[in-house]
N, C-alpha and C positions, 0 to 999 in steps of 0.2 A: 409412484412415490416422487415427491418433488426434489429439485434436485438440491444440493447444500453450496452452500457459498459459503466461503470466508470473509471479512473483512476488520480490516487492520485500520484503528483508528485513536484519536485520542494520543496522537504521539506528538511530543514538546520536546526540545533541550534548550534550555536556556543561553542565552546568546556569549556569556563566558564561558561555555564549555562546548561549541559545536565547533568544529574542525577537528575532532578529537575519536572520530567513526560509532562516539557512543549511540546513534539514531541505528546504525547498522547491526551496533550488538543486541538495539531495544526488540529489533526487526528477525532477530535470527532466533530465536525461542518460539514466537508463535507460526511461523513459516517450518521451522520444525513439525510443529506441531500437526499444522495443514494438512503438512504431506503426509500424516499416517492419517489422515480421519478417513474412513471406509466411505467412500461417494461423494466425499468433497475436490469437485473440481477448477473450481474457481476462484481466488481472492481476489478481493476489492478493496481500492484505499481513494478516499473523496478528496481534493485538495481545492483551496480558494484558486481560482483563476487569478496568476500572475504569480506566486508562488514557487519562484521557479529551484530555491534551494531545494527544496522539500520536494519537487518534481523529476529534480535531477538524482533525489536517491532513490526514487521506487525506479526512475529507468536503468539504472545500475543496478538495481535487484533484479529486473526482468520485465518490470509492467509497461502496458503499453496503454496508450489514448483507447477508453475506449467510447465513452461519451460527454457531452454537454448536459448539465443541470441547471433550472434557475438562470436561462438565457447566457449561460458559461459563465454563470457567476461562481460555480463547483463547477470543477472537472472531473470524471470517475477514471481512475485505472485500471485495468484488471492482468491476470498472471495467471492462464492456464494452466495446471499443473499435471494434468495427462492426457 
């Protein structure tokens, strides 16, 4: 059986409203979710290289470097979860 991956994408806050941890609470519903799916060990979240706001909050959730995309024009994260 292959294995299941998550990823987390698709997330914006507009720039009058960030300082305000709403990317955290967007972040805390499907990381819930993650964590019950029977075989899903891994989530992934893609960021533009240089993006460092938006980098700075998947490493405070947990993710870590995990590769280069598109000559690191995308960066991949990922957050083992067992």
């Amino acid at each position: 059986m292959p294995k299941k991956i998550g990823c987390l994408n698709n997330l914006y806050v507009l720039p009058g409203y960030r300082g305000r941890r709403i990317a955290n609470m967007l972040c805390a519903s499907p990381m819930l979710w993650f964590a019950v799916v029977d075989g899903l060990h891994t989530v992934y979240v893609f960021v533009f290289s240089g993006n460092d706001s938006v980098i700075s909050l998947y490493r405070s959730l947990g993710f870590r470097y995990s590769y280069d995309m598109f000559g690191g024009f995308i960066v991949a994260y990922s957050l083992t979860l067992r």
